[in-house]
N, C-alpha and C positions, 0 to 999 in steps of 0.2 A: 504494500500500500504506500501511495504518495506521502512523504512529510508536509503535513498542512501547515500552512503561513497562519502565524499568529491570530489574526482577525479572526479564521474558522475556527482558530480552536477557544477562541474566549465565548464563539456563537453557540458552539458544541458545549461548554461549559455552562451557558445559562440557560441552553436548552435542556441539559444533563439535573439541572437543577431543579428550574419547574416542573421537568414533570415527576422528579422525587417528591417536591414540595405537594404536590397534589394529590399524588398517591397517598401520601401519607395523612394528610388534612383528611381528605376523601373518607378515608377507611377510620381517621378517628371521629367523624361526624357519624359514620354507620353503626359505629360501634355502640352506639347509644340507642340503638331502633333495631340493629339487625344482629347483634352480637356474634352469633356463628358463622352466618354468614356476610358478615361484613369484609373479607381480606378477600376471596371470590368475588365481591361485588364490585367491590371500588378497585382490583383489577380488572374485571372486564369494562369499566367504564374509561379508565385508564388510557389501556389500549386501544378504545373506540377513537377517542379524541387523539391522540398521540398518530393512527395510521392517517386519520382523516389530516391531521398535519403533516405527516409526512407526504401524504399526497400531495398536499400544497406544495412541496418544498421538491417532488418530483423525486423522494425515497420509496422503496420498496422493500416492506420483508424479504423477499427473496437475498439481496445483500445481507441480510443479517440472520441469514440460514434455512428460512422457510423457501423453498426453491424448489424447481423440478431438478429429478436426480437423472442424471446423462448416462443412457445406456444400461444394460443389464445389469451389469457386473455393480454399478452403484449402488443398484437398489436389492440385489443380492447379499448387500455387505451389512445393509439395516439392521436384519436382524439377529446375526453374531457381535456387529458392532453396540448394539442393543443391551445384549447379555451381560456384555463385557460391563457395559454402563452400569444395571443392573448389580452384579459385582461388587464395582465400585461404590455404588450408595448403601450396600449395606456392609460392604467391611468399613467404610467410612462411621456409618454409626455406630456400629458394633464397637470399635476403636476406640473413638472418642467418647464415646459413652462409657468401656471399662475404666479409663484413662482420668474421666473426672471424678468419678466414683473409687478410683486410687489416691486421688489428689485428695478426695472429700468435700470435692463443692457439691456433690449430688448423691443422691444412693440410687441405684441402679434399680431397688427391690422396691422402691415407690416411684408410681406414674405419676408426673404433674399437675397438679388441681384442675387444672385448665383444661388437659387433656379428659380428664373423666368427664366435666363440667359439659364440654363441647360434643362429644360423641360416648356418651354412656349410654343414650339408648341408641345406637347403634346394636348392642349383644341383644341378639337372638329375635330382632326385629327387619323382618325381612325388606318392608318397602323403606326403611331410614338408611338400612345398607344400599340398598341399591340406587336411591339418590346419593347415596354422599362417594361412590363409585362412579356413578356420571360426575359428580362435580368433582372429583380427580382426576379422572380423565379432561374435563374440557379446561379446568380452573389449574391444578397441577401439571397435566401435562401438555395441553395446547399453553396455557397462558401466563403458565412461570417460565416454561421454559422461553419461548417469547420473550417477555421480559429479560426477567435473568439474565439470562444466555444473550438472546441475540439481540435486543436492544442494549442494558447495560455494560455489557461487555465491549462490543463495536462503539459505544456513544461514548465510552470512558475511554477508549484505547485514541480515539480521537482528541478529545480535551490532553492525552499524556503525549502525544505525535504523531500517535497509527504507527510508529512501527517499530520492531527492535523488542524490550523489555517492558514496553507501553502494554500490549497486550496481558502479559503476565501478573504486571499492576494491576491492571485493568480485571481480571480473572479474582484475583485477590478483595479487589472492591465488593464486587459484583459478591462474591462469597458473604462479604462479612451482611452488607445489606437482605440479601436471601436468608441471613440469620437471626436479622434483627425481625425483619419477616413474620418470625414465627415466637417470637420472646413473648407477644401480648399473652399466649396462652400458655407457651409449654416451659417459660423462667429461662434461668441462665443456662438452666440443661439444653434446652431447645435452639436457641442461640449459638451456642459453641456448635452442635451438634450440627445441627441441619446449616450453620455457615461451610463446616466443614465438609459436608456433603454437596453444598455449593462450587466448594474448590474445586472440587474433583471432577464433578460436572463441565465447571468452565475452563479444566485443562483438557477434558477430552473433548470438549467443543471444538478449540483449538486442533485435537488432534485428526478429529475429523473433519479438518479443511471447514471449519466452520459449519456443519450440517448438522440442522437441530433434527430430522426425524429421530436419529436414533435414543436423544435423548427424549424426546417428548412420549416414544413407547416404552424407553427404560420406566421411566418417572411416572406414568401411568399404569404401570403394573407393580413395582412397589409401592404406589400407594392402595392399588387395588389388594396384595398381600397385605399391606398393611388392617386395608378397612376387614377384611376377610378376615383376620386375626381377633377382631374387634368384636365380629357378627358370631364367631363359634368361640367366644371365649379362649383364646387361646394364649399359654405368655411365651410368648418368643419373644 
């Protein structure tokens, strides 16, 4: 990628800006009227506004990973590339969660308030599981990854130059923010945790030439293990 001249990158910075700013306003106005679902809401509103600007400005998801895949062999690669993803977000928690639980900021043997608060009924209730599996799928795996990934990654790596160790920063950012993401409900656990399953995400981003499918159906089936986990009671 070209090294962008100053100007773009102070435009790219306050564009990088507002739309955190609103994100976050968004979702903490929701949070008063929609509680559970407010972090699904105020991103898919988010991203309505934000594509309908990019259109303005003559951007297209497809540069920021949502794209047609060229030829066989790419779209072959989906879904091992997938797995591997996959992989990655759960030895990532797995990790980092024995790791703060050796440190003693958390115990491994209690789930976070939040998380019971938000999907307890979920266990053994069949049509709350299978909405809250669509809304992983469209809200986790269409529209974090989206975000996350291909907006904040590409929109950060701009503001640091586009190119060289911009990207890497940039993967880093994106992590910690996808962490903070999820603090409203699941504490410090959830933060460290799911930031660091963010990293991981936004290096194989990177390693897959920028292609979000494979993460959009990694992140959409661990979350669907996850709610699965939820629906039969299970502690993994």
């Amino acid at each position: 990628m070209t090294k962008l001249a100053p100007p773009s990158r102070i435009r790219s910075l306050i564009e990088l800006a507002c739309v955190l700013a609103f994100a976050l306003i968004s979702k903490f106005i929701l949070d008063q009227y929609i509680w559970k679902f407010a972090g699904p809401v105020s991103l898919a509103i988010t991203l309505t506004l934000l594509t309908i600007y990019m259109q303005h400005r003559g951007e297209h998801w497809s540069t920021m990973g949502l794209r047609a895949l060229p030829g066989v062999k790419a779209k072959l690669l989906v879904l091992p590339q997938a797995l591997l993803a996959v992989v990655g977000i759960l030895a990532a928690g797995v990790l980092t969660g024995l790791a703060g639980d050796a440190l003693g900021w958390w115990s491994m043997d209690t789930e976070p308030a939040g998380v019971t608060e938000r999907w307890g009924d979920v266990r053994g209730n069949l049509p709350v599981y299978l909405l809250w599996v669509a809304i992983s799928w469209l809200s986790g795996g269409f529209a974090e990854e989206m975000f996350f990934r291909g907006f904040l990654i590409t929109w950060a790596a701009r503001v640091l130059g586009g190119k060289g160790t911009a990207f890497i920063l940039a993967v880093l950012f994106a992590g910690f923010v996808f962490g903070y993401g999820h603090f409203y409900y699941q504490g410090l656990r959830g933060w460290v945790t799911t930031g660091m399953i963010g990293i991981v995400l936004g290096l194989l981003f990177l390693a897959y030439r920028r292609n979000l499918w494979p993460l959009v159906l990694a992140h959409g089936l661990v979350d669907t293990l996850v709610f699965t986990a939820h629906y039969a009671d299970l502690d993994i």
